[in-house]
TINUMI-987377 format. One record per atom (N, C-alpha, C, O, CB): x, y, z. Coordinates in steps of 0.001 Angstrom, whole numbers, plus 500000, padded with zeros to 6 digits. Glycine has a CB too. Example, Ala and Ser with C-alpha at 12.3 -4.5 7.8 and 13.67 -1.06 7.14 Angstrom:
2
513190494310507800
512300495500507800
513200496700507800
514236496681508465
511308495527509046
512850497750507080
513670498940507140
512900500030507870
513409501138508039
514084499402505725
END
This chain:
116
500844498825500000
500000500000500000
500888501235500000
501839501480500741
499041500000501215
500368501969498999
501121503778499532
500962503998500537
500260503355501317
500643505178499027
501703505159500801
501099506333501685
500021506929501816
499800507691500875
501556507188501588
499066506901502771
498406507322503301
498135508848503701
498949509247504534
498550506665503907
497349509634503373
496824511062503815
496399511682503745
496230512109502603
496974511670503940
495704512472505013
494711512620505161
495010514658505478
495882515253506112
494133511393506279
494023515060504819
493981516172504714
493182517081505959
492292517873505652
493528516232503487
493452516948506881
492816517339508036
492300518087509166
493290518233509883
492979517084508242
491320518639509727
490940519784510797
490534519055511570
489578518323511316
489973520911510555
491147519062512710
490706518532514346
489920518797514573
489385517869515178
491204518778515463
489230519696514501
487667520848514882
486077520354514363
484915520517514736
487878522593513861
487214519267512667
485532518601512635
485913517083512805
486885516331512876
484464518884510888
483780517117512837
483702515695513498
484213514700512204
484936513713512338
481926515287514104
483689515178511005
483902514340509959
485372513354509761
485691512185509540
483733515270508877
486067514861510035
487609514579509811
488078513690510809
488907512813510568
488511515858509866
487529513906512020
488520513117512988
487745511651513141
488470510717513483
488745513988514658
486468511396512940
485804509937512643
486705509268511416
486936508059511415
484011510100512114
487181510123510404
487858509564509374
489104509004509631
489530507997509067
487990510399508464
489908509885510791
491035509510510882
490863508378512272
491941507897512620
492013510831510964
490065508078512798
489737507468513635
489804505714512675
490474504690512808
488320508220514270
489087506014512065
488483504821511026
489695504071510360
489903502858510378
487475505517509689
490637505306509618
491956504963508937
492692503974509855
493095502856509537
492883506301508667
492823504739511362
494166504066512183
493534503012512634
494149501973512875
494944504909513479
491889503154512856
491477501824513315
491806500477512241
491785499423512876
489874501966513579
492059500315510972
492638499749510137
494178498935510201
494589497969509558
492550500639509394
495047500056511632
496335499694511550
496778500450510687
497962500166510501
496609498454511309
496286501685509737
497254502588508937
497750503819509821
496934504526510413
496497503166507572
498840503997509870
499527505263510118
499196506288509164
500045506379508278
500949505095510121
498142507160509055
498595508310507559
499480508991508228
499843509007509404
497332509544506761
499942509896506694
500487510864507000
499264512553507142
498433512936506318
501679510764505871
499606513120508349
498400513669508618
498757515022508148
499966515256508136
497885513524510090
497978515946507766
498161517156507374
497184517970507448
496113517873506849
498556517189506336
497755519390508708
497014520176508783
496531521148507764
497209522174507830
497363520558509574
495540521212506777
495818521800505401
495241523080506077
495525523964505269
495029521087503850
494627523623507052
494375525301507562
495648525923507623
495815527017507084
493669525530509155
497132524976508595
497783525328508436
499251525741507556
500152526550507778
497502525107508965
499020524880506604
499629523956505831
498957523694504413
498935522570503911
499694522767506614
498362524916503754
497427525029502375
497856523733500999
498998523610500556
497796526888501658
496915523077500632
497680522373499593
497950523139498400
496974523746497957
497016521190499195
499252523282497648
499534524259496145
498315524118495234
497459523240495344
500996523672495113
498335524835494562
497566524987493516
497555523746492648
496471523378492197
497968526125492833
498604523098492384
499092521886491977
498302520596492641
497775519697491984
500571521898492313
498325520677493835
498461519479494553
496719519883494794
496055518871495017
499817519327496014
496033520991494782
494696521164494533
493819520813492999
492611520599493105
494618522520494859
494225520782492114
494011520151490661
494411518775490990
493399518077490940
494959520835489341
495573517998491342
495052517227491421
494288516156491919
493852515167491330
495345517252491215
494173516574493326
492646516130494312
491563516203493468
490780515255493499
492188517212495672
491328517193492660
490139517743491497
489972516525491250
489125515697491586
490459518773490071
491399516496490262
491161515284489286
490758514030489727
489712513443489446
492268514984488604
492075513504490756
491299512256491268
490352512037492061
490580510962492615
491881511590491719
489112512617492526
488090512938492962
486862513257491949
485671513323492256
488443513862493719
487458513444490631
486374513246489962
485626514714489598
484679514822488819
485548512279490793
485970515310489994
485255516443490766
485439518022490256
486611518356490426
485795516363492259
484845518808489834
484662520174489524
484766520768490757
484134520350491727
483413520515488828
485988522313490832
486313522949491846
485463523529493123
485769523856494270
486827523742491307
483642523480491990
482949524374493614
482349523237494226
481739523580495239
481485525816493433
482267521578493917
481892520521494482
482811520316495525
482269519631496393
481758519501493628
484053520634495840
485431520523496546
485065522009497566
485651522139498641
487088520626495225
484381522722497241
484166523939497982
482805523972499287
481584523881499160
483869525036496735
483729524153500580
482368524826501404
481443526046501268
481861527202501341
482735525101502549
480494525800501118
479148526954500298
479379527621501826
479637528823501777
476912526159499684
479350527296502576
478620527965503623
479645528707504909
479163529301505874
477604526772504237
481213528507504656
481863529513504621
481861530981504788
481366531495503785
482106529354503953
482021531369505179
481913533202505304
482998533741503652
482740534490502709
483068533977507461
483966533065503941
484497533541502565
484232533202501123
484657533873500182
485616533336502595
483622532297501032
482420532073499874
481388533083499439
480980533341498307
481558531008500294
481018533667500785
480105534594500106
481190535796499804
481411536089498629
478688535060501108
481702536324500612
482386537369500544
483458537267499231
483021537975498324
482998537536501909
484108536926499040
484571535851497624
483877536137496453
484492536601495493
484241534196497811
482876535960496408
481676536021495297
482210535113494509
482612535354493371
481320537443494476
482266533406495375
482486532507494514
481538531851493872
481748530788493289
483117531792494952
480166532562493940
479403532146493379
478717532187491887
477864531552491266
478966532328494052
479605533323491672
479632533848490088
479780532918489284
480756532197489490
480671534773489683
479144532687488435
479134531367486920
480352531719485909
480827530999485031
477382531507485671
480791533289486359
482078533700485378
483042533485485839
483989533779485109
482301534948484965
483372532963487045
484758532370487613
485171530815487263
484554529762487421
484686532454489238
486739531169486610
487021530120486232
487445528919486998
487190528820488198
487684530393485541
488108527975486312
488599526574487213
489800527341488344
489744527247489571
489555525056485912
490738528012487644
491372528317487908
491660529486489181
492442529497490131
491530528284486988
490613530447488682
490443531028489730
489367530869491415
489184531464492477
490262531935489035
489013529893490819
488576528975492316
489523528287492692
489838528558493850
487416527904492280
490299527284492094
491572526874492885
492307527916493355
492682527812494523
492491526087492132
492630528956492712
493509529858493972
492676530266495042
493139530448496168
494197531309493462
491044530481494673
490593531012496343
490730529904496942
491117530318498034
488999531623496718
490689528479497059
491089527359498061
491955527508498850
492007527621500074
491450526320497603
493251527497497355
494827527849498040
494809528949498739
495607529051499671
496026528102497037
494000529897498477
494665531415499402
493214531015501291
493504531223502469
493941534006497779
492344530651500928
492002530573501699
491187528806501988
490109528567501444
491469531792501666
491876527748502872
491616526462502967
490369526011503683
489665525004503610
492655525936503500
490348526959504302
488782527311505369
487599526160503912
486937525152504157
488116530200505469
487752526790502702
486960526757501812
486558525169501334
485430524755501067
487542527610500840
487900524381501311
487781523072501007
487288521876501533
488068521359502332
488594522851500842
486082521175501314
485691520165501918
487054519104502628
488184518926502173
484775519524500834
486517518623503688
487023518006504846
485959516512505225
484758516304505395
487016519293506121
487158515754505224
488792515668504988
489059514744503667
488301513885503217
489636514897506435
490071515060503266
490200514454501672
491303513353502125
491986513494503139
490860515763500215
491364512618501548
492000510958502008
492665510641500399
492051510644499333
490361509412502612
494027510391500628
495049510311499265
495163508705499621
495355508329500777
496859511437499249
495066508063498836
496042506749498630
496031505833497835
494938505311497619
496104506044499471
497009505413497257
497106504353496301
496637505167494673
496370504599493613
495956502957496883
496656506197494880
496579506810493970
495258507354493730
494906507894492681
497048506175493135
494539507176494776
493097507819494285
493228508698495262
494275509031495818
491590506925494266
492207509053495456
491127510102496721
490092509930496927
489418509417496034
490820511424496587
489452510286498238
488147510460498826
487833511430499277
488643512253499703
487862509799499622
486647511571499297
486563512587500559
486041511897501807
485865510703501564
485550513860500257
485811512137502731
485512511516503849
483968511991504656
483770512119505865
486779511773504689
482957512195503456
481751512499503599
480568511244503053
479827511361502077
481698513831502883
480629510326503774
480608510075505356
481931509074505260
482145508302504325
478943509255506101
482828509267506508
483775508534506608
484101506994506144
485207506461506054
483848508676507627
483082506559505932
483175504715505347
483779505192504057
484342504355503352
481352503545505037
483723506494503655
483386506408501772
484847506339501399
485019506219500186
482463508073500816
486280506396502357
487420506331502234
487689504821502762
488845504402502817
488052507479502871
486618504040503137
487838502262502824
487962501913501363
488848501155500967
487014500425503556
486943502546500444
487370501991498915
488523502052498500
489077501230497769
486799502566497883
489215503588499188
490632503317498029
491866503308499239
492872504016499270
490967505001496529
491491502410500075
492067502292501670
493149500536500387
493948499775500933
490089501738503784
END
């Protein structure tokens, strides 16, 4: 198996049932505070990608900086929603789970044993 990791905020329940779930497995991830610790613009495309997923599906609506943002505009590109992520992480659904070459998200936490 790869490496393991988990993209993570202590603060939610989601995230820490997820990482609960992982180690209950016997996996060590590698854990990462992404509030403190933003993923690049890079490494945000490709969560996109392997997730399947268009940038405002990866986005918390309900955020304070979403609205303020005006990420709700239909004229904002791919691109410029991945940098509001990167500049502000608050924004990105929690918690995203890397391994073996895929991703999850961890909404609801079971949905990361598939690519466990």
């Amino acid at each position: 198996m790869s490496e393991v990791v988990i993209l993570h905020n202590p603060r939610c329940s989601k995230s820490r049932a997820t990482l609960a779930l992982i180690e209950s497995r016997g996996i060590k991830p590698r854990i990462i505070d992404y509030l403190a610790d933003p993923p690049s613009l890079a490494e945000i495309e490709r969560m996109l990608n392997l997730l399947g997923l268009e940038p405002r599906a990866l986005m918390r609506h309900d955020e304070a900086e979403y609205t303020q943002l005006g990420l709700d505009d239909p004229g904002l590109g791919r691109a410029e929603l991945i940098a509001a992520m990167h500049a502000h992480p608050r924004l990105i659904q929690r918690p995203v789970v890397l391994a073996n070459g895929k991703a999850a998200l961890g909404r609801p936490p079971e949905s990361v044993l598939a690519i466990l």
